[in-house]
N, C-alpha and C positions, 0 to 999 in steps of 0.2 A: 214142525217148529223151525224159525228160522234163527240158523247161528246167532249169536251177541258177538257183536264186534266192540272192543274196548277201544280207546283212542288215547293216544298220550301227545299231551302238547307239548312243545317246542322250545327249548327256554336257548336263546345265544348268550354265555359269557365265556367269551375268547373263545375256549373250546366247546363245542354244541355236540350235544351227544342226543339224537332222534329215534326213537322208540316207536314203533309201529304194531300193535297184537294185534292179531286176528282168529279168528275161529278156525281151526284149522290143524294136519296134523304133517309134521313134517317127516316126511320118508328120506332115506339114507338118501339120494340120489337130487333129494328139494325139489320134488313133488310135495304139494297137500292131499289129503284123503281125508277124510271123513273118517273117524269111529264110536263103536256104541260098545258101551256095558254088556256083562252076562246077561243081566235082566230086560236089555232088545231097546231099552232106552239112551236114546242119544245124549254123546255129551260133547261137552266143547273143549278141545284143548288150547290152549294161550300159546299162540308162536311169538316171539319176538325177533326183531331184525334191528338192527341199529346200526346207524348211519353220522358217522363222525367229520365234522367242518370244522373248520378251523379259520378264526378271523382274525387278522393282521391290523392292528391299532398303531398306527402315525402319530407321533408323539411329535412336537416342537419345543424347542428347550430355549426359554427364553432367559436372555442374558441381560442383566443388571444394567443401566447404564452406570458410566463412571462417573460421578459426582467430584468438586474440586470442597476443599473442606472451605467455610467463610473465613477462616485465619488465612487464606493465600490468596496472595493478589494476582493475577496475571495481567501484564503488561502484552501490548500488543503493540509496539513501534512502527510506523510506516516505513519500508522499506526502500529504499532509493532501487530503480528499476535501469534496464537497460533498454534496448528497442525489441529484446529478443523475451522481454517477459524474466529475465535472471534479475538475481540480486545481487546489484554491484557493489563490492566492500570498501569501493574505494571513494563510491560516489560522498557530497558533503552531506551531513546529516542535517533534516528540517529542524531550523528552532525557532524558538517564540520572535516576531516580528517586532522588532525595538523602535514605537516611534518616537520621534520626534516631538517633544510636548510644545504645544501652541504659543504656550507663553516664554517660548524660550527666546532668550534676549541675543543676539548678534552684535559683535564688536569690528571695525573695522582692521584689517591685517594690509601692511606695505611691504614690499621688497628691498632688502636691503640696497639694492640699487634706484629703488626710488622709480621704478618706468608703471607696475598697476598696483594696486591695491584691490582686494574683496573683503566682502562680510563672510565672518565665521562666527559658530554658535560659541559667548562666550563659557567658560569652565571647560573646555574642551582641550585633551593633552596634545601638547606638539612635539613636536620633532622636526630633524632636518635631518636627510641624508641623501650626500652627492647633489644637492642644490634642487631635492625634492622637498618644498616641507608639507608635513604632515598634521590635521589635527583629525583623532581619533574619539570614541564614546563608545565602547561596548562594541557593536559591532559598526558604528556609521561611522565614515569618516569621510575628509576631502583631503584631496593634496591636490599642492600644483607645484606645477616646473616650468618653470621659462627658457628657451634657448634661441636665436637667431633664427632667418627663416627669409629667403627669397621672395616668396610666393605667396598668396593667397591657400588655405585650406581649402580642396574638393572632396565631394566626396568618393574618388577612388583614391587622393593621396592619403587619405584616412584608413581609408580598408586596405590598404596594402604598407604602408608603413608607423600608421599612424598608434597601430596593436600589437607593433612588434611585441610589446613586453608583455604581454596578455596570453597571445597565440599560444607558445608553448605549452599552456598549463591543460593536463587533461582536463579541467571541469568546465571550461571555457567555451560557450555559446554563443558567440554573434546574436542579435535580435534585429539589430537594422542601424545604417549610417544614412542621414539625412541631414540637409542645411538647416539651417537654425539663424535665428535673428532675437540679438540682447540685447541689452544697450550699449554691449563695448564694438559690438558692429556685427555684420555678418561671420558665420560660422559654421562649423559643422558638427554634428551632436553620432556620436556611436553609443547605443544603447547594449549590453550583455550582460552573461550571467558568468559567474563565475565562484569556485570555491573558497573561501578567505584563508587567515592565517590558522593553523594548526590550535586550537585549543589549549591551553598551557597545562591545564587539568585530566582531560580527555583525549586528546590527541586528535579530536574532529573539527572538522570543517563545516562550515557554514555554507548553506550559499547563498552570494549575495548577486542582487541586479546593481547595475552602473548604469549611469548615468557620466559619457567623458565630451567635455566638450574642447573646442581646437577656436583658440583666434587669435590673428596675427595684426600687430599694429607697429607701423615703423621699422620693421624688422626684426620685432620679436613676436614669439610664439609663444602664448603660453595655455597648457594643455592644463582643463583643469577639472577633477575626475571627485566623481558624487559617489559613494555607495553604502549598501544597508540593509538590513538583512532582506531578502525577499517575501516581498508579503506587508514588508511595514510602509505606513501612509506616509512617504514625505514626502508628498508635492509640491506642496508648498513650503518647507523649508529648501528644496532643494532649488525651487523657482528664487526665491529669495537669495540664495545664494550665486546660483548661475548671473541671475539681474542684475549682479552689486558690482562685477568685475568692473573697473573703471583705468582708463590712461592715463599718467601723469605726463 
């Protein structure tokens, strides 16, 4: 007769423990023999062996995202930038672009000396200082100044003396100085950007593009300077305006 061999199957959780019997008889040394009964009939003894694995389970711990609750708002502000990709604290901060409404009505302004006159937006506040005057609106405003003047305006006596009062200010951009033609005669137009007055609230700056234009008749000069916030439409208030400068 031939041995029974039993068979134990395999089970892996984490730790796998393998059982093997066989017919068989194990001598001190683990050799098998064979042995039989007094009665001359064989019998089967059950060896066991087992064989112990071990399996290593990867685990990933997966983390929450962080949710913002709907009561918080986050603001995300554009950042005024440098060339190098930093953020400059000092740069003006963007704000909403102030135009100039269509229907806005123009009044004509003279010089107390009587030599030009222009159109400015009426309701607009004025001022005078050191024989600049000023009319302002939130953030547009124009001024001009008149002073004596040999020469004709070019466009290098423009860019080298004509921004003296400009140049200094860190926020101060050049864009381009080119001749120009209005009706008070030939001229020269410097276009920049620059930071405005400090915020009375906030303590920021704006920035605004100009518009400065330079024309000289009879021996006066008078320089007369557009600007508003960057971004707002006023071509045509500011064409309007440039256009109206007139000689007496």
């Amino acid at each position: 007769m031939r041995p029974a061999v039993l068979r134990a199957t395999t089970t892996m959780i984490v730790t796998v423990s393998v059982f093997t019997i066989g017919a068989a008889a194990c001598s001190s040394n683990g050799t098998t023999s064979p042995s039989t009964t007094s009665t001359g009939s064989p019998t089967t003894t059950l060896t066991a062996s087992s064989t112990t694995s071990t399996v290593t389970i990867a685990t990933t711990t997966a983390v929450a995202p962080v949710t913002t609750p709907a009561s918080v708002v986050v603001t995300q502000p554009v950042p005024a930038t440098t060339l190098a990709g930093a953020v400059d604290p000092n740069a003006p901060e963007v704000v909403e672009p102030g135009d100039i409404p269509d229907n806005q009505a123009f009044v004509a302004f003279a010089s107390a000396d009587g030599i030009y006159s222009v159109k400015v937006p009426e309701g607009w506040a004025r001022t005078e200082t050191n024989g600049v005057v000023a009319f302002t609106d939130k953030y547009n405003s124009i001024t001009v100044r008149s002073t004596t003047a040999t020469a004709a305006p070019t466009v290098s006596s423009v860019t080298s003396s004509g921004l003296t009062d400009v140049t200094p200010d860190p926020t101060f951009a050049l864009t381009d100085v080119t001749p120009v033609t209005r009706k008070a005669g030939d001229g020269v137009l410097a276009t920049f950007e620059i930071g405005s007055a400090p915020n009375p609230v906030t303590g920021k700056k704006a920035l605004l593009a100009v518009e400065r234009y330079v024309f000289v008749h009879n021996g006066t000069e008078v320089t007369l300077t557009l600007s508003g916030a960057k971004g707002a439409d006023n071509v045509d208030p500011w064409k309007i305006v440039s256009d109206s400068l007139t000689w007496k």
